[in-house]
MARDO-307917 format. One record per residue (C-alpha): x, y, z; residue in three letters. Coordinates in steps of 0.5 Angstrom, whole numbers, plus 2048, in hexadecimal, padded with zeros to 3 digits. Last residue first. Layout:
% MARDO-307917
X | Y | Z | ala
...
% end
This chain:
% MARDO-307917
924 | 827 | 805 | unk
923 | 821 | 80A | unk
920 | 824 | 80F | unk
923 | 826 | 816 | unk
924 | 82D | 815 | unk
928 | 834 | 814 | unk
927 | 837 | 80D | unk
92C | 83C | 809 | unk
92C | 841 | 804 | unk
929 | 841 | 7FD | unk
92C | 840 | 7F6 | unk
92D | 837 | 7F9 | unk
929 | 837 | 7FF | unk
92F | 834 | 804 | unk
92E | 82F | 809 | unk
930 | 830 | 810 | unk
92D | 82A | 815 | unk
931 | 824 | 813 | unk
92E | 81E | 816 | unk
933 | 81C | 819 | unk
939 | 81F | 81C | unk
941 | 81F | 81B | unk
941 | 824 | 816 | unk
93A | 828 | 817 | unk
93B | 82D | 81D | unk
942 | 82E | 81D | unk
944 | 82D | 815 | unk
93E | 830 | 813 | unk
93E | 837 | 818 | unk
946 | 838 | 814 | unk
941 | 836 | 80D | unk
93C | 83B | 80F | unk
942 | 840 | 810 | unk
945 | 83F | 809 | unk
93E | 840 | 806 | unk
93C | 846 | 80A | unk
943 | 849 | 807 | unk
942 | 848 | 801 | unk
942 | 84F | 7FE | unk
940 | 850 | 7F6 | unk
938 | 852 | 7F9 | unk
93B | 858 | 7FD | unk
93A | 857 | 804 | unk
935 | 85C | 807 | unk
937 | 85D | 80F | unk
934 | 85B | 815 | unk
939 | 854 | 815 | unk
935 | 851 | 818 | unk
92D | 853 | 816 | unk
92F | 856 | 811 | unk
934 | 851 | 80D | unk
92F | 84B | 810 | unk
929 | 850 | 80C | unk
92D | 851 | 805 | unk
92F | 849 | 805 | unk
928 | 847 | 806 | unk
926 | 843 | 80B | unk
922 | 83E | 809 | unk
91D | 83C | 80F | unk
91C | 834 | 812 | unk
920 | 837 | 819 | unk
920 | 83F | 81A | unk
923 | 840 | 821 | unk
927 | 83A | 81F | unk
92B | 83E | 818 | unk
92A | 844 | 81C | unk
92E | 841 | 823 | unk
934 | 83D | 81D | unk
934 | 844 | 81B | unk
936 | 847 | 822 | unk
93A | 841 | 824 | unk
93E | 841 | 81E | unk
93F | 849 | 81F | unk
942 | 848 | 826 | unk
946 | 842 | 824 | unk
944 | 83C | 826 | unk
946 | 836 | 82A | unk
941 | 82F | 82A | unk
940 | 82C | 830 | unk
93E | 824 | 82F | unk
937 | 822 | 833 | unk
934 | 820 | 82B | unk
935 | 826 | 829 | unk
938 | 82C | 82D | unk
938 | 834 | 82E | unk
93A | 839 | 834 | unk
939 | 83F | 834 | unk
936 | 840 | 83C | unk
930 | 844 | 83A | unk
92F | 842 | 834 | unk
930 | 83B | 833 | unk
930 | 836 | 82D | unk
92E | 830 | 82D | unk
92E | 82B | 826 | unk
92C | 824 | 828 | unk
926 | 826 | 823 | unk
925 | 82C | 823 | unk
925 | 831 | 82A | unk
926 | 838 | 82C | unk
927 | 839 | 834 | unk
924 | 83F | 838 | unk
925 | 83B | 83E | unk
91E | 83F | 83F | unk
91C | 83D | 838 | unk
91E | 835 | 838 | unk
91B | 835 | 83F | unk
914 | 836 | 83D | unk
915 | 832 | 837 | unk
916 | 82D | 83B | unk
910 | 82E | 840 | unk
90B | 82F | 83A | unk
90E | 829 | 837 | unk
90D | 824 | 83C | unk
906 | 827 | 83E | unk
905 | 826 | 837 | unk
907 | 81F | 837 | unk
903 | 81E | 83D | unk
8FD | 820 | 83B | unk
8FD | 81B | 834 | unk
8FE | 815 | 839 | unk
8F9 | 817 | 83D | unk
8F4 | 817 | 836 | unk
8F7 | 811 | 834 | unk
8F4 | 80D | 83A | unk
8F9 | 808 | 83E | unk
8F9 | 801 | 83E | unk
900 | 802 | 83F | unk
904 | 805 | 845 | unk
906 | 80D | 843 | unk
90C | 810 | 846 | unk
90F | 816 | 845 | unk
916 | 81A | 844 | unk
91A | 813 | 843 | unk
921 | 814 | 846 | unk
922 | 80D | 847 | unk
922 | 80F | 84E | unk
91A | 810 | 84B | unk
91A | 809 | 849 | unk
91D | 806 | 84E | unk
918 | 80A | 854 | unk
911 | 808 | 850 | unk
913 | 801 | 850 | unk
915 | 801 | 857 | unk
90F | 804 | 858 | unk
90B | 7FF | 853 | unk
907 | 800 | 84C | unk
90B | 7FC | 848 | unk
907 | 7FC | 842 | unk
90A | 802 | 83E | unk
90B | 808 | 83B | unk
910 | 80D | 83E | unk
911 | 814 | 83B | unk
918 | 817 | 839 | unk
917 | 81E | 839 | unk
91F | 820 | 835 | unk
922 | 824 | 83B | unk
928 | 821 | 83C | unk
92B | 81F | 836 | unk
930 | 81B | 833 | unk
932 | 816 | 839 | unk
92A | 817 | 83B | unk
928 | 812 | 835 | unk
92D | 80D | 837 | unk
929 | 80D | 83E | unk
923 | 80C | 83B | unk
925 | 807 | 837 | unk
927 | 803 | 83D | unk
91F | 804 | 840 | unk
91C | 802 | 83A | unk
921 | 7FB | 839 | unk
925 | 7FA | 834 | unk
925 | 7F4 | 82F | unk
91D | 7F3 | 830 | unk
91A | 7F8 | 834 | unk
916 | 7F8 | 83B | unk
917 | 7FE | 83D | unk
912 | 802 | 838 | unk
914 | 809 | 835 | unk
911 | 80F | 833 | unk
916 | 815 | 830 | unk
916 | 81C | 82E | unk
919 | 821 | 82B | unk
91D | 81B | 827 | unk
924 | 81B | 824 | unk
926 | 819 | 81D | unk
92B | 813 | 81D | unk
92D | 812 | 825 | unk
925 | 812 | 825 | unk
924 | 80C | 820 | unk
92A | 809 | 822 | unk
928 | 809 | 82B | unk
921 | 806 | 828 | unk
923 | 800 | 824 | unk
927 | 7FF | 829 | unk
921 | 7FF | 82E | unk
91C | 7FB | 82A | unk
915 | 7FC | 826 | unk
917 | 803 | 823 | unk
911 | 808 | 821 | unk
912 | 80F | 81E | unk
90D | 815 | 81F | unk
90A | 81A | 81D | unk
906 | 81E | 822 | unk
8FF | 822 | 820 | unk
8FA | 81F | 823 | unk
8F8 | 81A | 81E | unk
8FF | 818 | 81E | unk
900 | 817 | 825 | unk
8FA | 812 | 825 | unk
8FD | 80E | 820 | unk
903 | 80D | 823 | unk
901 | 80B | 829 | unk
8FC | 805 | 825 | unk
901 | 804 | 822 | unk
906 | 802 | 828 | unk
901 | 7FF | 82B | unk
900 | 7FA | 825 | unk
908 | 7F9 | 824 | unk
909 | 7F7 | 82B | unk
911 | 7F8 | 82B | unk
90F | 800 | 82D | unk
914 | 806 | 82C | unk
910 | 80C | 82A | unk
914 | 810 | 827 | unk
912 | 818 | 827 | unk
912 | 81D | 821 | unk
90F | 824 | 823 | unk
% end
């Protein structure tokens, strides 16, 4: 689980982060709002608390940039702006919730897990898969990246779905063979090859980071990390 905390005040911003570490998190800090919207347009987070009172941009139009790419990304409000009025912009903003500072890091810890319980439940009655701004849809089909839709062959999708399914594993070439073609191909033939260079053309091509790697005399590994 990796989360930017976007905070100008570095002690604030150090003292979340610290906290989120020992219980498991890993984290990022950016101390203004484009710096923030970089390091997301970059590498995608799974979860985001920001301030609203920002230098170069502010927490609420940072949200709002957040939101043009993905929609269900939890997005926490952590901030001294405790009025109504404030609450409502930020939540129109399109926050999930609200903390006014100072606040006890033991809530702040509860109201993270509550937004992950709810989104992980929404994700698998959606039945979605996702990595990264990678989504992939399986009752409707669809994928995207970064908001884009993405078209794809039947047997593109079911690889790209296993590869997903099994995110940070190395596939080897003999189980992806099984698993989607439902055959054993003979170790000279190159089709999985030519059809993981079809699936990088429209899923990593155009995008960052890049998600499918190869594990040289192996197979094939889907993540995030820098391989």
């Amino acid at each position: 689980m990796k989360i930017l905390v976007v905070e100008d005040e570095p002690k604030v911003a150090a003292f979340i982060s610290q906290g989120l570490q020992e219980n498991g998190y890993s984290t990022e800090i950016a101390y203004d709002g484009a710096t923030a919207l970089r390091m997301h347009e970059a590498s995608p987070y799974e979860f985001y608390i920001i301030d609203i009172n920002l230098p170069e941009k502010n927490g609420l139009q940072l949200c709002r940039d957040i939101r043009k790419t993905n929609q269900v990304v939890p997005i926490l409000m952590l901030t001294a702006l405790g009025t109504t009025e404030d609450k409502i912009a930020g939540f129109e903003s399109g926050a999930d919730d609200y903390l006014v500072k100072p606040f006890e890091f033991r809530e702040l810890l509860v109201r993270i897990k509550a937004l992950l319980k709810r989104t992980n439940s929404e994700n698998k009655v959606q039945n979605i898969l996702r990595v990264a701004d990678l989504e992939l849809n399986l009752d409707n089909y669809k994928v995207t990246r970064a908001g884009k839709r993405i078209e794809l062959t039947g047997r593109e999708f079911a690889l790209l779905e296993l590869l997903m399914k099994n995110k940070g594993r190395v596939l080897p070439r003999s189980e992806i063979a099984e698993k989607v073609w439902s055959v054993t191909f003979d170790t000279g033939t190159n089709v999985i090859d030519v059809y993981v260079t079809f699936l990088r053309k429209k899923v990593d091509k155009d995008f960052s980071p890049k998600l499918i790697h190869t594990q040289t005399g192996v197979g094939y590994i889907l993540t995030e990390d820098t391989q």
